[in-house]
C-alpha positions in Angstrom: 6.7 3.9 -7.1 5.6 -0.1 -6.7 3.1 -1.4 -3.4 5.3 -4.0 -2.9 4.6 -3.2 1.5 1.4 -2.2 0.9 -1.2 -3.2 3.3 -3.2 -6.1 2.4 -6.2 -4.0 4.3 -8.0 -1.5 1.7 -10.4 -0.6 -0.8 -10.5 -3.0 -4.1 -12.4 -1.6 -7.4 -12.2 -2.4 -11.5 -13.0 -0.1 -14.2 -12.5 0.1 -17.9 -9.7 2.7 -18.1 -10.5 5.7 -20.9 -7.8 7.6 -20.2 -4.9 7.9 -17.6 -2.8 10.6 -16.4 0.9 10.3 -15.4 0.8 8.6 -12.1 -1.7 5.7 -13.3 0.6 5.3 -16.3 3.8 4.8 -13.9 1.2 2.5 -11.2 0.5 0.7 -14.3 4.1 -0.1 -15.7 4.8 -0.7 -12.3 2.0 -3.6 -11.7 3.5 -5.1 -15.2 6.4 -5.2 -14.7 5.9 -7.1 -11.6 3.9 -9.5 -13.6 6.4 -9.9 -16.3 9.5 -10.6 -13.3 7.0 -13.1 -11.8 6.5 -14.9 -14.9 2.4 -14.0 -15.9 0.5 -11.3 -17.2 2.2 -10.8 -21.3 4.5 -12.4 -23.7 7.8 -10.6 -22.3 9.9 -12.6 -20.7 12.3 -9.9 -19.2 10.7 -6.2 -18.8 11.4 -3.7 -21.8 13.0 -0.5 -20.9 10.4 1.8 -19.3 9.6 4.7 -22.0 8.6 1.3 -24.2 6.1 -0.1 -22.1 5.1 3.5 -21.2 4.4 4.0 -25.2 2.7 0.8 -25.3 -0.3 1.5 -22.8 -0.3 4.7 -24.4 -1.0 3.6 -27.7 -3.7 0.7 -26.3 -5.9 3.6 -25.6 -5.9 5.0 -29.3 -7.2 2.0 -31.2 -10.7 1.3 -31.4 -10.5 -2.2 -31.1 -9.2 -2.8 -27.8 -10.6 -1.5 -24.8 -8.1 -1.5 -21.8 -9.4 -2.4 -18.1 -8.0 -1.9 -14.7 -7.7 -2.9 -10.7 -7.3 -0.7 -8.4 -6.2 -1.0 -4.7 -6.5 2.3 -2.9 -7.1 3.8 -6.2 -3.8 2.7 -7.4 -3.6 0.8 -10.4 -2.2 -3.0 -9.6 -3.5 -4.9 -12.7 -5.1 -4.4 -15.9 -6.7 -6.4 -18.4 -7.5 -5.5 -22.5 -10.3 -7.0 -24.3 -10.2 -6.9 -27.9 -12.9 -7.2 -30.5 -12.5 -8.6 -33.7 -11.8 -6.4 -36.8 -14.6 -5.2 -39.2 -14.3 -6.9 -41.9 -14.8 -10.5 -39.8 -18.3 -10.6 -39.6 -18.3 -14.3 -39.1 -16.8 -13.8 -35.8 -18.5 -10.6 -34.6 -20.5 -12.2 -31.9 -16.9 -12.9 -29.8 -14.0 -10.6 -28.3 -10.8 -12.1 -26.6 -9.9 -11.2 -22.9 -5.8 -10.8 -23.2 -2.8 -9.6 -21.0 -4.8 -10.9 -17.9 -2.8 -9.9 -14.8 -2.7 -8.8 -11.0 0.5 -8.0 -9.9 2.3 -10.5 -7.2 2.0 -7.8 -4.5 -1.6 -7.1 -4.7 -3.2 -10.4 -4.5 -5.4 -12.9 -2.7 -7.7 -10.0 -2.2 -10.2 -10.6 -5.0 -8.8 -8.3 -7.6 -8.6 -10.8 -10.4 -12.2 -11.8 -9.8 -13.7 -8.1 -10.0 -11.6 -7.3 -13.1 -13.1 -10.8 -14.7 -16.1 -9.6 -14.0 -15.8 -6.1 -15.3 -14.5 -7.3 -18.7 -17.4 -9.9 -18.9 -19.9 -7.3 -17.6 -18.9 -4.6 -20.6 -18.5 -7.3 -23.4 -22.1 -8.5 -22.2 -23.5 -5.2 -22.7 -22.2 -4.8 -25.9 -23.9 -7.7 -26.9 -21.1 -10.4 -27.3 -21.9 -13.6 -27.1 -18.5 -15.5 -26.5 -15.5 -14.2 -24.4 -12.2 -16.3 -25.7 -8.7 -16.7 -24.0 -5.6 -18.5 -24.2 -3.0 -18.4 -21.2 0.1 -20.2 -20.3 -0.2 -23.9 -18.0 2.4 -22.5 -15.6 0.5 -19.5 -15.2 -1.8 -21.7 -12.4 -3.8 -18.7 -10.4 -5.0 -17.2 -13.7 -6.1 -20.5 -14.6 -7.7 -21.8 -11.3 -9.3 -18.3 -11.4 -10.5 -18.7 -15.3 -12.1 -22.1 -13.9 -13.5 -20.8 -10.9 -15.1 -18.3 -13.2 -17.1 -20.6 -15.2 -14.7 -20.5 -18.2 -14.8 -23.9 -20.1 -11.1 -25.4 -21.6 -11.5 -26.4 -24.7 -8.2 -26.9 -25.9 -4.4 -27.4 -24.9 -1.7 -26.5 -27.2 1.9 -28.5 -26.6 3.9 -26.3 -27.7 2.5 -22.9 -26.9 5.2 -20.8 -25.8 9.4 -20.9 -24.6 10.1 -19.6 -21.1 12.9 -20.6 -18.7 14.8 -22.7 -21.5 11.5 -24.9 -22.0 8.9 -25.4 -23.7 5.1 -24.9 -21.9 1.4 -25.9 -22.9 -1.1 -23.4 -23.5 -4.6 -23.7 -22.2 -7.4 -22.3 -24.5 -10.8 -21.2 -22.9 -14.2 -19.9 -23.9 -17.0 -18.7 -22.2 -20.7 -17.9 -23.2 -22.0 -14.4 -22.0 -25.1 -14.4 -23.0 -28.3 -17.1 -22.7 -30.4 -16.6 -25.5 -29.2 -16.7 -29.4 -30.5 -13.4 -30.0 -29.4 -11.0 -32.9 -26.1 -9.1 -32.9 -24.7 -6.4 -34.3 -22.4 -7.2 -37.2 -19.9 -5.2 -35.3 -21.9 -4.2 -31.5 -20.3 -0.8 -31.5 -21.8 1.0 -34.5 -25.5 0.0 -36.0 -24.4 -2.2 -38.7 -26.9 -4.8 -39.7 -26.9 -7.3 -37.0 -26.7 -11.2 -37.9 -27.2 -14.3 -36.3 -25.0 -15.3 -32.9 -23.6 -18.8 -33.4 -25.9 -21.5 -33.5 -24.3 -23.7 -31.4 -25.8 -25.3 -27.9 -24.5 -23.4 -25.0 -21.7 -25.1 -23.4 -22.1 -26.2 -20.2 -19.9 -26.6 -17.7 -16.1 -27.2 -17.8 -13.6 -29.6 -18.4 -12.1 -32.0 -15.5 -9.2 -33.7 -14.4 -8.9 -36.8 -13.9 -6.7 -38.3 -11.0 -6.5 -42.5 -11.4 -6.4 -43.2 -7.4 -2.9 -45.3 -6.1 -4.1 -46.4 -2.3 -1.1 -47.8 -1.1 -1.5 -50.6 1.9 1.9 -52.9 3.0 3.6 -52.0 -0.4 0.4 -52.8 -2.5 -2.0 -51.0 -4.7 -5.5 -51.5 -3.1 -9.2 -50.3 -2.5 -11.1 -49.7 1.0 -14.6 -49.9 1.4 -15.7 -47.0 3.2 -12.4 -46.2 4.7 -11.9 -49.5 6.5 -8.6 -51.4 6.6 -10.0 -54.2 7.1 -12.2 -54.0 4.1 -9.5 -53.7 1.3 -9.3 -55.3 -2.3 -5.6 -55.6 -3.8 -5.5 -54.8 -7.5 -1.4 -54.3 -7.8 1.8 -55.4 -6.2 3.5 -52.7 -8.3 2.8 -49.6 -7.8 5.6 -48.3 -10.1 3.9 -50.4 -12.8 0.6 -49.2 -12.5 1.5 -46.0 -12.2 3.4 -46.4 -15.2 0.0 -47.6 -16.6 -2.3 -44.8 -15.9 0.5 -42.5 -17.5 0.5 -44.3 -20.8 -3.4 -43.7 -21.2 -3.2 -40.8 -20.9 -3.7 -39.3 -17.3 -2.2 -36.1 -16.3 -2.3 -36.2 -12.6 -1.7 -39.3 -10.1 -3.1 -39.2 -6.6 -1.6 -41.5 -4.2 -2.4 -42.1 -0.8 -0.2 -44.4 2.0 -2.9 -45.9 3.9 -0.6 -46.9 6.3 1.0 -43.5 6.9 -2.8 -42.0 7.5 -3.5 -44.7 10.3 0.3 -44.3 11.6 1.0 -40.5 11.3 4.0 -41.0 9.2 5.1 -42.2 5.8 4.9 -46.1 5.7 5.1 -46.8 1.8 8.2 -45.4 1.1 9.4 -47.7 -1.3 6.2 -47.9 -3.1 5.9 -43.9 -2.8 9.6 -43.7 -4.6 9.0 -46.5 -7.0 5.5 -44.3 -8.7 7.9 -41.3 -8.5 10.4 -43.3 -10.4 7.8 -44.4 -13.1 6.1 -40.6 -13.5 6.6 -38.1 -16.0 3.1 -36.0 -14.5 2.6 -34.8 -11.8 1.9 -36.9 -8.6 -0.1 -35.6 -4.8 0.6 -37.2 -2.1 -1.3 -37.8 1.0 -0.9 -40.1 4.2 1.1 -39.4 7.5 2.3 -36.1 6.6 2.0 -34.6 9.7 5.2 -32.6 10.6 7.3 -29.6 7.7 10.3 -31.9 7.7 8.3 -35.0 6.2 6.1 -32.6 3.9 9.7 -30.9 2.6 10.9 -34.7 2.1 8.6 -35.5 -0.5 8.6 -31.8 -2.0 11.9 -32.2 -2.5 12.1 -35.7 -4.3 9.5 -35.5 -7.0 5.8 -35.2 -5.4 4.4 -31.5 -7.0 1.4 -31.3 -4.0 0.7 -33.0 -1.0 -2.3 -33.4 0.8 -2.5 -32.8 4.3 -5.5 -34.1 5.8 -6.0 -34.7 9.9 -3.4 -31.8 10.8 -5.9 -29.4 8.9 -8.1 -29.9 12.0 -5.3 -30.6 14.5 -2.7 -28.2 13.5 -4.1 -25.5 11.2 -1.2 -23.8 12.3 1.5 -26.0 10.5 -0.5 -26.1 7.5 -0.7 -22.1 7.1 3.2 -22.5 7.3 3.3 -25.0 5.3 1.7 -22.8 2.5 4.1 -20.2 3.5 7.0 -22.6 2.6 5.7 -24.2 -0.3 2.9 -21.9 -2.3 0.8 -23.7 -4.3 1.8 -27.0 -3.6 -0.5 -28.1 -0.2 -3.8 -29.6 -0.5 -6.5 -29.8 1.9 -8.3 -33.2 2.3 -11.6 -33.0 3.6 -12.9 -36.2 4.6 -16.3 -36.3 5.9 -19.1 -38.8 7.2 -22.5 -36.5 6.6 -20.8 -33.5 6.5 -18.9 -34.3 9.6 -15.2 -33.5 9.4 -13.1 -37.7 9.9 -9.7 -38.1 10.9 -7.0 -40.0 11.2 -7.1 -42.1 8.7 -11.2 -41.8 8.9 -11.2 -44.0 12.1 -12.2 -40.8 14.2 -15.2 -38.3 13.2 -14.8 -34.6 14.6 -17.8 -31.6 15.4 -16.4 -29.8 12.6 -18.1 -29.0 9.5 -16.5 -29.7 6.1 -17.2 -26.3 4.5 -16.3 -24.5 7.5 -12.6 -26.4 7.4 -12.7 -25.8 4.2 -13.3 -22.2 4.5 -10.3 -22.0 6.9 -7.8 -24.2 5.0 -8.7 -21.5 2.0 -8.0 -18.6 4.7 -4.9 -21.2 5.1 -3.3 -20.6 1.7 -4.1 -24.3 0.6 -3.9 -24.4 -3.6 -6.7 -26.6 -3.7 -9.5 -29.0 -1.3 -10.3 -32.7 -1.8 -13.3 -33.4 -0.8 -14.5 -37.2 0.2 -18.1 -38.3 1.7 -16.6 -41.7 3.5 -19.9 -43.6 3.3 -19.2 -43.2 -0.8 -16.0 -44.4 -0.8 -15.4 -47.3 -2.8 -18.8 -48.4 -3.0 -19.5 -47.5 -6.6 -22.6 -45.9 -5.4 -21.6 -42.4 -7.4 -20.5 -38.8 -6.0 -21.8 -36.6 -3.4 -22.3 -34.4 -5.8 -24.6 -32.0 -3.5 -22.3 -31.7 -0.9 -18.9 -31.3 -3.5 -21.2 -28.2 -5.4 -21.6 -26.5 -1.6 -18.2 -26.9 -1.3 -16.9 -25.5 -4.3 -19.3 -22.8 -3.9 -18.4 -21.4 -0.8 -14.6 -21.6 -1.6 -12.6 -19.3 -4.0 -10.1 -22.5 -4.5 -10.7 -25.3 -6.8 -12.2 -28.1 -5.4 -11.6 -32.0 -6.3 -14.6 -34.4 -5.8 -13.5 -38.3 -4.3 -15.4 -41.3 -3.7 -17.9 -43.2 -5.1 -17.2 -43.4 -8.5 -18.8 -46.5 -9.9 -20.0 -45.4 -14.1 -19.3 -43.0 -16.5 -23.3 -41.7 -15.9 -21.4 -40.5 -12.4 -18.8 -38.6 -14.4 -21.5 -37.0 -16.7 -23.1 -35.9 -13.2 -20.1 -34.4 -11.9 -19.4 -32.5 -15.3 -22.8 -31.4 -15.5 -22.4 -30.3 -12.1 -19.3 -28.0 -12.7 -22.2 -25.2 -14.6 -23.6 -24.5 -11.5 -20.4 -24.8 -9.5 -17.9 -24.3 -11.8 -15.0 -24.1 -8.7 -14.9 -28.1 -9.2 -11.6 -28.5 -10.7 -11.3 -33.1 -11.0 -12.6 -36.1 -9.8 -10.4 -38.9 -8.2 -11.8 -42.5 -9.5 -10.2 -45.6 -8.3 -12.0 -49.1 -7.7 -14.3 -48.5 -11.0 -10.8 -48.3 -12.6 -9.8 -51.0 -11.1 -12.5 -53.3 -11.8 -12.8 -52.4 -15.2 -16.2 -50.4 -14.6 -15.4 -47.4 -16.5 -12.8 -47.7 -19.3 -10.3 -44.4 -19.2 -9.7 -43.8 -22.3 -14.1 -42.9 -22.4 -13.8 -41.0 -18.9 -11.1 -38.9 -20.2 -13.4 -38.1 -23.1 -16.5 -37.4 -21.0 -15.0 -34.8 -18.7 -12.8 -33.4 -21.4 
């Protein structure tokens, strides 16, 4: 039988799977084929008839070289995980295994299943003296991914034309992750006692890669820059938005983050044309923030071409509409978290509330947001460099990813940030505007530094 009611309430435990009897092999080909209909977890695209996939887990347990792993909610089996070691006769690789089919199924998560079943798999391979855990995974597969980040897993490589699914063709992400400090001896293969050699040589790597999101602040139909949040205080640096969108695209940026300045301080949308004419011009994907303040305007924009957007004063004043928002639209609402010393601002920064940022943060995660933007006002244009303190607590305390904003001003503050990521590694980008701008930091070398 599948858990698709199941109670969300219960008791959550991983553990490397020696052997299974009949009901964990039917909990199991349940939980994958749930994966597999929901698009994540192996390379089938459409289930394969049950006494195959029941033949398949079967065999995983007879050879040596894979080692299967399991979650289990209420000691039912609802995901699984294999990780397999390299052959014998590759000694120049013995130090690394690869984590693969990487899955909790739909019904069972947001309970911190894939989490414990990371950990397991690192936890065994680190005992066994690996030194590098290795993974690929599809780019539409986005929780296993934010999760892989979260994790401390660093991506090293994209491939464009990984794999075919829904009549298209999707990136894969490639990721590695160190396991062990020291460049101590390992066995030549760590299950037997064959003469151990060296672990690679290599420096450690620390921290991960980051995204970067070129900032479009839209003000009366312009592209522009405030100073600390203040209308008054704003530099114009386009009167196309379309074009510079355009622009930011063509070197190489994945992401756009636009913001109506107007809509913020009027709690509706007040760029329109501007808004339509980047969405026009984009072939990545673009987040939206400014005004949104009611479903019918969020759906608007969802509808015509914006992937997230980012809902920032109605987190505090309506966490109600953003839960359903969430509920509508999964994975595409961001939290913005603006903050003067930790204090949550809003509306449009002009008013600053009690609340603290990591405790909104904390409930726009309980929320269902995808992701948090967090901002230190004061920063904000003044080329000063990142909050980085207060962005690390906040990706810390969260289980989502978390984008750093404002303050920007060198690539040394981009170093920082990436620096940063090893000791919070839940810091997914950075947004940088004015230094773009102003021709402080050249993209093409800010892509390469957080890459």
């Amino acid at each position: 039988m599948t858990r698709r009611n199941m109670s969300p309430a219960g008791t959550i435990h991983a553990e490397r799977l020696q052997r299974m009897d009949e009901d964990d092999l039917h909990a199991l080909c349940d939980a994958t084929n749930a994966a597999i209909l929901e698009g994540g977890g192996f390379g089938w695209l459409a289930p394969p008839p049950r006494e195959t996939l029941e033949r398949y887990f079967r065999g995983v347990l007879l050879v040596p070289e894979r080692q299967m792993f399991v979650a289990r909610l209420d000691g039912m089996i609802v995901g699984s995980a294999q990780l397999v070691r390299p052959p014998r006769n590759n000694e120049a690789q013995a130090m690394s295994a690869t984590l693969m089919h990487f899955y909790i199924a739909p019904y069972a998560r947001r309970l911190g299943l894939g989490r414990q079943l990371l950990a397991e798999v690192e936890n065994c391979a680190r005992s066994m003296g690996y030194q590098i855990i290795n993974l690929d995974v599809r780019e539409t597969q986005t929780e296993a991914v934010r999760l892989f980040r979260n994790c401390g897993f660093h991506h090293w490589g994209t491939h464009p034309s990984y794999a075919r699914t829904d009549g298209r063709t999707v990136r894969g992400l490639f990721f590695t992750k160190r396991l062990q400090d020291d460049e101590r001896i390992v066995p030549a293969h760590p299950q037997d006692a064959s003469t151990p050699i060296p672990a690679a040589g290599h420096a450690p790597v620390t921290g991960h890669s980051l995204t970067l999101y070129p900032a479009i602040d839209l003000k009366d139909g312009t592209c522009v820059r405030l100073r600390r949040g203040e209308m008054d205080n704003a530099t114009v640096y386009s009167d196309d938005p379309g074009a510079q969108a355009l622009a930011w695209i063509r070197a190489g940026c994945t992401w756009l983050h636009v913001v109506d300045l107007n809509g913020a301080f009027a709690g509706r949308s007040a760029n329109t044309e501007a808004i339509e004419a980047i969405i026009a011009n984009a072939s990545v994907p673009v987040q939206l923030g400014g005004g949104l303040r009611d479903l019918d305007s969020i759906g608007k924009w969802l509808n015509v071409g914006i992937s997230r957007v980012i809902l920032g004063s109605v987190a505090v004043k309506n966490p109600e509409l953003v839960r359903e928002a969430c509920r509508l639209f999964p994975d595409r609402i961001v939290a913005g978290i603006d903050a003067r010393s930790g204090q949550v601002a809003t509306e449009g920064w002009a008013e600053t509330s009690e609340m603290k940022a990591v405790e909104l943060g904390l409930r726009m995660q309980d929320a269902g947001v995808a992701a948090v933007i967090f901002t230190e006002i004061s920063r904000d244009g003044m080329l000063t460099g990142i909050d980085i303190e207060q962005t690390a607590d906040m990706a810390n305390a969260l289980s989502i990813p978390v984008i750093a904003s404002g303050g920007v001003g060198s690539l040394s503050h981009l170093e920082a940030l990436r620096a940063a990521t090893a000791r919070a590694p839940g810091i997914e980008g950075v947004i940088v505007g004015r230094a773009l701008y102003d021709g402080r930091i050249d993209l093409s070398e800010a892509l390469r530094v957080l890459a």
